[in-house]
C-alpha positions as CSV (number, residue, x, y, z in Angstrom):
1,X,-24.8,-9.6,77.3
2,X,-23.7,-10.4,80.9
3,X,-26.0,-12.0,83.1
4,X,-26.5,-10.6,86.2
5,X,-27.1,-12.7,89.6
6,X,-30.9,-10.6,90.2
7,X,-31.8,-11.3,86.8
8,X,-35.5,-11.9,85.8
9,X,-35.2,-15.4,84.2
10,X,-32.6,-16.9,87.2
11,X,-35.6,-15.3,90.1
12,X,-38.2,-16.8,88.4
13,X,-36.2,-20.2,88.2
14,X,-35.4,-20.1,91.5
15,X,-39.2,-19.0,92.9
16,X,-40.5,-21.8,90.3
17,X,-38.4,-24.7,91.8
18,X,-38.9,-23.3,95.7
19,X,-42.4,-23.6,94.6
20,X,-42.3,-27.0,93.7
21,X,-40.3,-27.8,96.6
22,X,-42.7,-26.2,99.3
23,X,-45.7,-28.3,97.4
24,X,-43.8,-31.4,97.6
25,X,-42.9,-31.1,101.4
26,X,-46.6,-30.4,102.1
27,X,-47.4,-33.6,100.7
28,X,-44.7,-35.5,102.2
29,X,-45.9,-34.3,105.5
30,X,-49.7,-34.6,104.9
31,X,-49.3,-38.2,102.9
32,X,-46.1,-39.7,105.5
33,X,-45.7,-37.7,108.9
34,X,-49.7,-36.3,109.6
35,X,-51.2,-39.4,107.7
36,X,-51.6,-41.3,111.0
37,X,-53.0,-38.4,112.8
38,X,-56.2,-37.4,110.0
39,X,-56.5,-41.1,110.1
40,X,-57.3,-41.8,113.7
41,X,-59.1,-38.6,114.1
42,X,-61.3,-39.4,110.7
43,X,-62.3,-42.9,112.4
44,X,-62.7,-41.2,116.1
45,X,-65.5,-38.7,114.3
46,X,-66.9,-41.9,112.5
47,X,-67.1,-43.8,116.0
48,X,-68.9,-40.9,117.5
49,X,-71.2,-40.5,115.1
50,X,-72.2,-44.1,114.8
51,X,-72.5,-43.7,118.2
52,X,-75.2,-40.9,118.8
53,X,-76.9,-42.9,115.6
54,X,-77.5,-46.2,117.8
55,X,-79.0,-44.1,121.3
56,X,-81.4,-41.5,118.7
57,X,-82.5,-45.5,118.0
58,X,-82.2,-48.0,120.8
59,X,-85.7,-47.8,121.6
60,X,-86.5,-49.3,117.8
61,X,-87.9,-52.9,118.0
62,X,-85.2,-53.1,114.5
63,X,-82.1,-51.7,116.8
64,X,-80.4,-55.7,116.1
65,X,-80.7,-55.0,112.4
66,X,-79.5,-51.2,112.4
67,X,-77.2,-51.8,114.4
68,X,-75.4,-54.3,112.4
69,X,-75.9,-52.1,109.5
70,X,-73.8,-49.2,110.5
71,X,-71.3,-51.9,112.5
72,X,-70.8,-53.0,108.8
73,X,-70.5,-49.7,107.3
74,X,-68.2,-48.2,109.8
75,X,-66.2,-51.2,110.2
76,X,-67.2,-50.7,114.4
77,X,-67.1,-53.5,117.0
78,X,-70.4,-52.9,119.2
79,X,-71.4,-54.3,122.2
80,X,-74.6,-53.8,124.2
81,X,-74.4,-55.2,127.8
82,X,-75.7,-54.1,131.0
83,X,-74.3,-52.8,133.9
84,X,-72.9,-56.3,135.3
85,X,-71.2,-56.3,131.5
86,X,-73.5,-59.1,130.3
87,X,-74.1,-59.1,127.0
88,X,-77.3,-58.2,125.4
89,X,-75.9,-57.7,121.8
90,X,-73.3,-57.8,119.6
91,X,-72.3,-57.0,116.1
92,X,-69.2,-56.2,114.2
93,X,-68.1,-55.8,110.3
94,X,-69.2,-59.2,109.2
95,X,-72.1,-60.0,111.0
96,X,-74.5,-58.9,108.8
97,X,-72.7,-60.5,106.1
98,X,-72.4,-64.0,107.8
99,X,-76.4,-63.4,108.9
100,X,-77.0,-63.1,104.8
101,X,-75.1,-66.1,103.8
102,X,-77.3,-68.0,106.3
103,X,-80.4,-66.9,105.0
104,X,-79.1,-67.9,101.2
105,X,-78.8,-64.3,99.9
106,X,-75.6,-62.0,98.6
107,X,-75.3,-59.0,100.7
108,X,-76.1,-56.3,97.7
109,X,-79.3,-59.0,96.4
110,X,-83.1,-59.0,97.0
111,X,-83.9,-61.0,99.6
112,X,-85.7,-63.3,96.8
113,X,-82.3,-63.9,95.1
114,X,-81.3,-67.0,97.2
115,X,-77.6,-68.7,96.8
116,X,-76.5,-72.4,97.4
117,X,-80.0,-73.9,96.1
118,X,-79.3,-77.5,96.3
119,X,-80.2,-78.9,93.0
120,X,-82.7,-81.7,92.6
121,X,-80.6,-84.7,91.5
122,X,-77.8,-83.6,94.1
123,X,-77.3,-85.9,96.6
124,X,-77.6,-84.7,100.4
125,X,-74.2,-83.6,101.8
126,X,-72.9,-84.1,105.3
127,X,-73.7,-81.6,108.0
128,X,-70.4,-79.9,108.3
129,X,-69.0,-77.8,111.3
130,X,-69.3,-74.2,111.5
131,X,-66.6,-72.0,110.1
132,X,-63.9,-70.8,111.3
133,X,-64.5,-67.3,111.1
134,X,-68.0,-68.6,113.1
135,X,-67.9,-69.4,117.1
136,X,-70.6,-71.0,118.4
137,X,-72.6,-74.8,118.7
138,X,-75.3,-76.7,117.0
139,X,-78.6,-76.7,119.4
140,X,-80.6,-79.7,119.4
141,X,-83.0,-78.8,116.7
142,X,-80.5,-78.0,114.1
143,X,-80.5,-74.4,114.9
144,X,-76.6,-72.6,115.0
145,X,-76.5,-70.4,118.9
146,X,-74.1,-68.2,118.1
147,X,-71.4,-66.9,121.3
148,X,-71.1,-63.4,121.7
149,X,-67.4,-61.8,121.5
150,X,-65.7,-61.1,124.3
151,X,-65.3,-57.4,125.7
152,X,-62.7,-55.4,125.9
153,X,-60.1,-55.8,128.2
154,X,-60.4,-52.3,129.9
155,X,-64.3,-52.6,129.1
156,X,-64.6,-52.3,133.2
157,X,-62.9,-48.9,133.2
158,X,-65.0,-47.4,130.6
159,X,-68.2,-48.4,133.1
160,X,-66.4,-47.0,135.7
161,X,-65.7,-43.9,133.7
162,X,-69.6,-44.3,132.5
163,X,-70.8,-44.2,136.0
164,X,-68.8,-41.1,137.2
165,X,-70.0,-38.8,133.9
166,X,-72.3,-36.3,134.3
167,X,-73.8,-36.7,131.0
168,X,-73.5,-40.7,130.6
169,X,-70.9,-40.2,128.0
170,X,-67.2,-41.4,128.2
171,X,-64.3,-42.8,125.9
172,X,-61.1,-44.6,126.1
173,X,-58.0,-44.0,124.1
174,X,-55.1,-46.4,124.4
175,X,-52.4,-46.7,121.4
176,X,-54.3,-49.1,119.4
177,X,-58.3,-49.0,120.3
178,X,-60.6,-46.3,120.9
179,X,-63.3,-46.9,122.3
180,X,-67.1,-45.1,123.1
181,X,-69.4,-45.1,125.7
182,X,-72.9,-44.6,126.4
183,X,-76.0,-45.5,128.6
184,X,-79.1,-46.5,126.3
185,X,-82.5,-47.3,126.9
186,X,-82.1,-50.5,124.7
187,X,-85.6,-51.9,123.4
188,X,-86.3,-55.0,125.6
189,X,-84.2,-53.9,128.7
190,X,-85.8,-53.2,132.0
191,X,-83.5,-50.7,132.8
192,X,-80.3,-48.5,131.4
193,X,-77.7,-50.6,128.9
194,X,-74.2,-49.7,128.2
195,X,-73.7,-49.1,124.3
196,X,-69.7,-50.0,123.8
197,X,-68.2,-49.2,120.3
198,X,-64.2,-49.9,119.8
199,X,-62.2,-49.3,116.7
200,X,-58.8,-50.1,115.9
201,X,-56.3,-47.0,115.4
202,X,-52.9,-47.1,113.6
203,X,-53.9,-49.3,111.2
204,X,-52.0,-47.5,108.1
205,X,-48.5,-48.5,108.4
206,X,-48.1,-50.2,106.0
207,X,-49.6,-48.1,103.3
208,X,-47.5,-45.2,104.6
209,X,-44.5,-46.9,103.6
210,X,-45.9,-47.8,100.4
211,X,-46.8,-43.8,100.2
212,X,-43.4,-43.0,100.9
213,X,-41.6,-45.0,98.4
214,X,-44.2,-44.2,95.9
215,X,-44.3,-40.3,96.6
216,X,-39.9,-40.5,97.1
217,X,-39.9,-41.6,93.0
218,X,-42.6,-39.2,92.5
219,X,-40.6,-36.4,93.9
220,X,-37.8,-36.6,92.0
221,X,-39.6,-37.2,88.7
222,X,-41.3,-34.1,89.0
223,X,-38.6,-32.0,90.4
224,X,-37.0,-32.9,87.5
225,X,-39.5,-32.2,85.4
226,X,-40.3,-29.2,87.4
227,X,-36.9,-27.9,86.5
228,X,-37.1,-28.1,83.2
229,X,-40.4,-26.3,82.7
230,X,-39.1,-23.4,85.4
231,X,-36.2,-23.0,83.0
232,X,-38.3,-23.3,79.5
233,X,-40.9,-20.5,81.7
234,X,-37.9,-18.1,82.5
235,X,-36.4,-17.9,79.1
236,X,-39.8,-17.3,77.7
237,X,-40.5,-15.0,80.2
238,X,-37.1,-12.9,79.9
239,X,-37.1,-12.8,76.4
240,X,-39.4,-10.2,75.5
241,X,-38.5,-8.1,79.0
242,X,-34.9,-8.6,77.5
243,X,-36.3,-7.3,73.8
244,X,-38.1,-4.0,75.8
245,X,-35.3,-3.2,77.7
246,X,-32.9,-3.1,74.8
247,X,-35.8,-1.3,73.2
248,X,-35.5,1.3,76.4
249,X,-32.0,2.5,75.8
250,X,-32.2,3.2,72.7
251,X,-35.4,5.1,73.0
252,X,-35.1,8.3,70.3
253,X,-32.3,6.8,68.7
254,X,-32.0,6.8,64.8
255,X,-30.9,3.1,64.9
256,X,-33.0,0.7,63.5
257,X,-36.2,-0.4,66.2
258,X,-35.6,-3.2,68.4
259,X,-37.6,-6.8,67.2
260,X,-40.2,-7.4,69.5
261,X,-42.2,-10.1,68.4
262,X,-46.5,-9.2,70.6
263,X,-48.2,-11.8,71.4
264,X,-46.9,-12.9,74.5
265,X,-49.5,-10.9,76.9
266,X,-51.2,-8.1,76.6
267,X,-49.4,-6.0,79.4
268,X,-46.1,-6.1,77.5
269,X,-47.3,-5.9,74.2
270,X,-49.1,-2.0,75.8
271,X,-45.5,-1.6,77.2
272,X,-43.9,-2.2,73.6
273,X,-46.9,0.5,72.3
274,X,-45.7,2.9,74.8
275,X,-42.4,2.8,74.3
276,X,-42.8,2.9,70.5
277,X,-44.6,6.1,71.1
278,X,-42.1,7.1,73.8
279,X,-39.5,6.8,71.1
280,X,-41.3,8.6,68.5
281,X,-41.9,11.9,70.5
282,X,-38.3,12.0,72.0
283,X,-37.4,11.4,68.3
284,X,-39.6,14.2,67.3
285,X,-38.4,16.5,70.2
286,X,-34.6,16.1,69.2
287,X,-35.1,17.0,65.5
288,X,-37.3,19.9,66.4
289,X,-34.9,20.7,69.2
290,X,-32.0,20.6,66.5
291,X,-33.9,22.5,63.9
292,X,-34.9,25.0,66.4
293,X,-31.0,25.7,67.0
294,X,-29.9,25.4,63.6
295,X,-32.7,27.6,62.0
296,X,-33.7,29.9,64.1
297,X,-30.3,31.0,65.9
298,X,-29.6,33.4,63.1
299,X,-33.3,35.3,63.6
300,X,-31.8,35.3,67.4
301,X,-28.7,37.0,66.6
302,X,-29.7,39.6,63.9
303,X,-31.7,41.5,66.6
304,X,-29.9,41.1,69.1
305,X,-26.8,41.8,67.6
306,X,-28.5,45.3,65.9
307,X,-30.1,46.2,69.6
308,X,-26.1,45.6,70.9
309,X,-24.8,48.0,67.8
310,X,-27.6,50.6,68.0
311,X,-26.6,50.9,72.0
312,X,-23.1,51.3,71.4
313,X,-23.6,53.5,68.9
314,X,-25.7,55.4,71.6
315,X,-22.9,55.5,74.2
316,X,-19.9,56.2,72.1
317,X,-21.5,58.5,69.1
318,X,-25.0,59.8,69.1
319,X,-25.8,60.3,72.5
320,X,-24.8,64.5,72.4
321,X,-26.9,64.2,69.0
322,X,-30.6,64.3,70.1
323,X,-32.0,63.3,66.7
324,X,-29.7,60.5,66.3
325,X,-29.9,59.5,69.2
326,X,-34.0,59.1,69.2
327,X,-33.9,57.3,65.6
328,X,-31.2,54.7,67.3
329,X,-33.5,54.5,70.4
330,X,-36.4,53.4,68.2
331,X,-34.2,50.9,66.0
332,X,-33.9,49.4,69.0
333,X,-37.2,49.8,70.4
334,X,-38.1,47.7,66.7
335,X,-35.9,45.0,67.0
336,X,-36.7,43.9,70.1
337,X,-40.3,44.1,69.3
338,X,-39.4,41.8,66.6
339,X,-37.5,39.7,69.1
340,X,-40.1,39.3,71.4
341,X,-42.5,38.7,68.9
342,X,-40.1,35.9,67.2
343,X,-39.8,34.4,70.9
344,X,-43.6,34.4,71.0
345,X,-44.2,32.6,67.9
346,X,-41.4,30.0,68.6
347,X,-43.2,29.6,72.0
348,X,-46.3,28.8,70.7
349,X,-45.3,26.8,67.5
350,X,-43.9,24.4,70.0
351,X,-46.5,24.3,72.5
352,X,-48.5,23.2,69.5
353,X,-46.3,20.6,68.2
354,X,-44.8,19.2,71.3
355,X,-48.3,19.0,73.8
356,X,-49.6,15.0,74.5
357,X,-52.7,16.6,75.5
358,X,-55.8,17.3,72.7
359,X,-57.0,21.1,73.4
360,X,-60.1,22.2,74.6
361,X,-63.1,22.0,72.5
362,X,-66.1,23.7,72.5
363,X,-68.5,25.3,70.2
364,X,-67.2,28.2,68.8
365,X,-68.9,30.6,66.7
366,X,-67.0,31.4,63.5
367,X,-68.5,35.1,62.8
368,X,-67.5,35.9,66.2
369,X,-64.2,34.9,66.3
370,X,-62.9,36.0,62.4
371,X,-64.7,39.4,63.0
372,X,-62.8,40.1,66.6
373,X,-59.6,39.6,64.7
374,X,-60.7,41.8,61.6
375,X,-61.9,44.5,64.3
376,X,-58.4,44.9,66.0
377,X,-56.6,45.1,62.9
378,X,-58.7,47.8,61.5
379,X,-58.1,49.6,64.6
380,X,-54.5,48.6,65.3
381,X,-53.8,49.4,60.8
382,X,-56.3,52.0,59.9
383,X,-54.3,55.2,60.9
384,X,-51.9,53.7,58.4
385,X,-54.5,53.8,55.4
386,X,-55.0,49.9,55.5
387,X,-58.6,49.4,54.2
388,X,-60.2,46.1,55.3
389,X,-63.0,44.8,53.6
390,X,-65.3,41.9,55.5
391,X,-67.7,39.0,53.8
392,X,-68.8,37.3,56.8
393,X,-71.8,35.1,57.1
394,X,-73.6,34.9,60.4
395,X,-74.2,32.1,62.8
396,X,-71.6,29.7,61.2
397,X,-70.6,27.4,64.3
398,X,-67.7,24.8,64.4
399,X,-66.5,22.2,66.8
400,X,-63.4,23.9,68.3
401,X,-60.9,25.8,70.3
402,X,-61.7,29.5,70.0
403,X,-58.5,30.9,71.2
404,X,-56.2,28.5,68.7
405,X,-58.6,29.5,66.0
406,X,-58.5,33.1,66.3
407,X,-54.7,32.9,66.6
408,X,-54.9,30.6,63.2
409,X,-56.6,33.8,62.0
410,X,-54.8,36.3,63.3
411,X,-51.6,35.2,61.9
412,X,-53.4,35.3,58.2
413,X,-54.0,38.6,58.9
414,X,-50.6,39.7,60.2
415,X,-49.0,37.9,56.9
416,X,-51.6,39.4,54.6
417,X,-50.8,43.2,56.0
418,X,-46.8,42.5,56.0
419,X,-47.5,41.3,52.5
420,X,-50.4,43.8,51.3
421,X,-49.6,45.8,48.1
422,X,-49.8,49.5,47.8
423,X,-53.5,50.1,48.0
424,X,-53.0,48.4,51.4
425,X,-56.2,46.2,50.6
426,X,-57.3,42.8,52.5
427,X,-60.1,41.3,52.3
428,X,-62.1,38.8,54.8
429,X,-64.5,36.6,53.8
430,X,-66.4,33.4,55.5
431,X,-68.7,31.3,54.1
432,X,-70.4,28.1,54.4
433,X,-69.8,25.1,51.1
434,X,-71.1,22.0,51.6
435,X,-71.2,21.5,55.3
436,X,-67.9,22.9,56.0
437,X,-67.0,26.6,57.1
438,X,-64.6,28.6,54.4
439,X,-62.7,31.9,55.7
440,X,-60.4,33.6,53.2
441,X,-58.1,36.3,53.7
442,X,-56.8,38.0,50.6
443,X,-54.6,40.9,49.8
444,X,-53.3,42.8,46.6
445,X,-49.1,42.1,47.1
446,X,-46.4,40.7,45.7
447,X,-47.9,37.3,45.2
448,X,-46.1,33.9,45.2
449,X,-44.4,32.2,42.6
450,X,-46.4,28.7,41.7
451,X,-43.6,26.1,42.8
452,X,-43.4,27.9,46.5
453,X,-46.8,27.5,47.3
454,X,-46.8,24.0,48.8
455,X,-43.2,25.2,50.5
456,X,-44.9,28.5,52.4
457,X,-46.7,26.3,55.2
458,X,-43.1,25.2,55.9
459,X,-41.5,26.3,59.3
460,X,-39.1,28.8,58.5
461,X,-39.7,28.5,54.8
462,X,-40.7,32.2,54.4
463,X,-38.2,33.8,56.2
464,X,-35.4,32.0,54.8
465,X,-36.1,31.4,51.2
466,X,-38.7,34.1,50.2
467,X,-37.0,37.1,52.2
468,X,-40.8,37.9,53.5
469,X,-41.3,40.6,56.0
470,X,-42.7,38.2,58.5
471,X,-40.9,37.6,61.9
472,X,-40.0,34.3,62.1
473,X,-41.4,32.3,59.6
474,X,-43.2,30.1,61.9
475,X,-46.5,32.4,61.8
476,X,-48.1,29.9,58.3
477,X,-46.6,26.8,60.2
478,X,-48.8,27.4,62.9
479,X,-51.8,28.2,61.0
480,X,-51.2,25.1,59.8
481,X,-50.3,23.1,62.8
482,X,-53.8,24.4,64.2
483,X,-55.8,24.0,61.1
484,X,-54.3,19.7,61.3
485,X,-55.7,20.0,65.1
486,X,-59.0,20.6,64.0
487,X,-58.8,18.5,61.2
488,X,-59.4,21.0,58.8
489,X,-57.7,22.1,55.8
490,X,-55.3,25.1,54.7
491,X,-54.8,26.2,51.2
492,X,-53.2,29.1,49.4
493,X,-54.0,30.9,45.2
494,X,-51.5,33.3,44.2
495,X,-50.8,35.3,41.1
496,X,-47.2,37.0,41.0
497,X,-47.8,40.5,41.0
498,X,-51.7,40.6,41.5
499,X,-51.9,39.0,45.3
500,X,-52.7,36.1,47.2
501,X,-55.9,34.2,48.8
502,X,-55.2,31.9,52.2
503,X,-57.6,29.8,52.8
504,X,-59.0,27.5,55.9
505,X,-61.5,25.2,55.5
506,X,-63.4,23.2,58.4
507,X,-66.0,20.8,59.3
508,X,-69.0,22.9,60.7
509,X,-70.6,21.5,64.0
């Protein structure tokens, strides 16, 4: 089979790597290019908020000691000073941490966990200088004075900035520092302090090249990857869509059904159902189609080809002859009765073979309906000396379509009168037996031999084989076909020579 270039499995490989491709620039840009950017703006945010922390507290007689605690947290340089930028306090990252060692105890311990404890039987060590990462000199009484760091560089134009603010709020933002301003009433001050908080921006270079060189090899791997799965996912996708539309064109064919193996998901598994049913009534249409031409063409032709003959013979023989002439006309007036009335029944048998939809249903009483039918045929067949003798039980009530039903009946009816023997007898009877409603319509004819009774439901059967008097042979087809709607039951006795019984049996409401 050709591939075309719109197929469904080379779109879905295509949308499936684009995918991949769109989530793997993303990530570039979010993990390389805008890394920088959330960075400084995450530690900005943290600077601020560290910031309004220390003035909601800078009355606290514990200010040193909080302070320090979110310098350490936040990794923030802070500086208290006044307005001549003196310095009151200061505290950065490892303040607390060097203010722990001195007191003997880990920064995560109990202050009753002390470290270095000089052992007994150790001998007394030298006093040694400070450390490096320590500035400051050793008092006179042992005691370590430790120097504050120095300010800022542009510390001076943050107080500046400071001074000219409405709200006693500013900030400065050069390409490596950020830093955040406030006046504080600091506990122990006389009078307004300057609260100074820096942090160090761009400080991720590094681990954006490591990102980049880690996320290049992670890239590849999974476009790679990607690729293969996309192609895997189309040709499991495509398959079955393949199977269903090879399954499409051959809808009502007689070839053997297309394999299509369900399972895959539930959508094209219903598709498969419905096509499978597609197939069947298209299927079903053309043999009835067929069968309609091949069997029913000659009961189209004999009447019309008699109505043709008996006209001509009007026009070029009996037309001076009024009594020929008037037994023509009514040959004529016959056959196409009996065309219109083979035309009907075709109509309706394949209305009732060929509808998707369920008929109507309703409750229908039984007595009524079977003794409107025997009514119009004693009317319609009385004159004629037809005697019709009625055995019908009262409120008998189905679950049903009354106008299918009486049709069902009437066509009984019609075949026992084209069938009745010379006393012109039928007899009507319905009954109830065992929860189920029994009519039976009976006549004194011909009868029917014992192997054609399972043949005389047949379409056409009749009229072909048996050389009945009915129209069409489609009139115990339907009866049938209506009976099968209702899920009922048709049945037929016969004795050559002494008559027939038809019978229709069905579940009572």
């Amino acid at each position: 089979m050709k591939r075309k270039t719109g197929s469904f499995r080379r779109k879905l490989l295509v949308y499936f790597v684009f995918f991949t491709a769109v989530i793997f620039t993303v990530l570039w840009l979010l993990q390389t290019v805008f890394l920088q950017s959330f960075y400084n703006g995450m530690l900005i945010r943290s600077t601020v908020s560290t910031a309004e922390k220390i003035v909601s507290h800078s009355s606290d007689s514990d200010i040193g000691d909080y302070i320090d605690e979110l310098s350490c947290e936040n990794s923030i340089l802070v500086f208290v000073t006044d307005k001549d930028g003196n310095v009151l306090y200061s505290s950065d990252e490892y303040k607390k941490m060097h203010r722990l060692r001195d007191d003997g105890e880990k920064p995560d311990m109990k202050p009753d966990e002390k470290l270095d404890e000089k052992p007994d039987d150790m001998p007394d060590m030298p006093d040694q200088p400070p450390p490096d990462d320590r500035r400051g000199q050793r008092m006179n009484d042992g005691s370590w004075q430790e120097n504050y760091r120095e300010l800022p560089l542009n510390f001076r134009g943050l107080v500046k900035k400071l001074e000219s603010s409405e709200n006693g709020q500013a900030e400065l933002r050069t390409d490596d520092m950020y830093i955040c301003g406030r006046y504080i009433d600091y506990y122990g001050s006389d009078e307004q302090a300057v609260l100074c908080l820096g942090t160090t921006l761009n400080a991720v270079g590094s681990t954006v090249r490591i990102l980049r060189v880690q996320l290049l090899w992670v890239t590849l791997l999974s476009v790679v990857i990607a690729f293969v799965l996309a192609w895997f996912m189309a040709r499991s996708f495509s398959r079955p869509i393949s199977q269903l539309t090879e399954k499409a064109h051959k809808l009502g064919e007689n070839s053997g059904d297309v394999s299509y193996r369900e399972g895959f998901c539930s959508e094209l598994d219903e598709l498969s159902e419905t096509l499978d049913a597609t197939s069947d009534k298209l299927r079903r249409s053309r043999e009835f189609q067929n069968e309609l031409l091949a069997n029913v063409s000659h009961d189209l032709r004999t009447p019309l080809t008699m109505i043709k003959g008996y006209a001509e013979m009007i026009r070029d023989i009996s037309r001076e002859d009024e009594k020929q002439c008037a037994e023509d006309v009514a040959v004529i007036v016959d056959e196409a009765d009996r065309l219109t009335a083979l035309v009907n029944e075709i109509l309706e048998y394949s209305e009732l073979r060929m509808t998707d939809a369920e008929p109507v249903m309703s409750d229908v009483d039984l007595a009524e309906t079977v003794g409107t039918v025997v009514d119009n045929f004693s009317n319609l067949y009385s004159k004629d000396g037809f005697t019709f003798e009625r055995d019908i039980t009262e409120n008998v009530h189905i679950h049903g379509n009354a106008s299918r039903l009486g049709r069902a009946v009437y066509n009984l009816m019609d075949n026992a009168v084209r069938h009745a023997g010379d006393d012109k007898w039928i007899g009507v009877k319905l009954r109830t037996e065992g929860g189920r409603a029994v009519i039976e319509v009976s006549d004194h004819g011909e009868g029917i031999a014992p192997e054609e009774l399972e043949r005389i439901w047949d379409k056409y059967y009749t009229k072909r084989q048996r050389e009945g008097k009915g129209v069409s042979g489609l009139g115990l087809a339907i009866v049938k076909q209506t009976v099968t709607l209702h899920k009922g039951e048709c049945s037929a006795e016969s004795e050559a020579g002494r008559g027939s019984t038809f019978r229709i049996v069905l579940n009572m409401a």
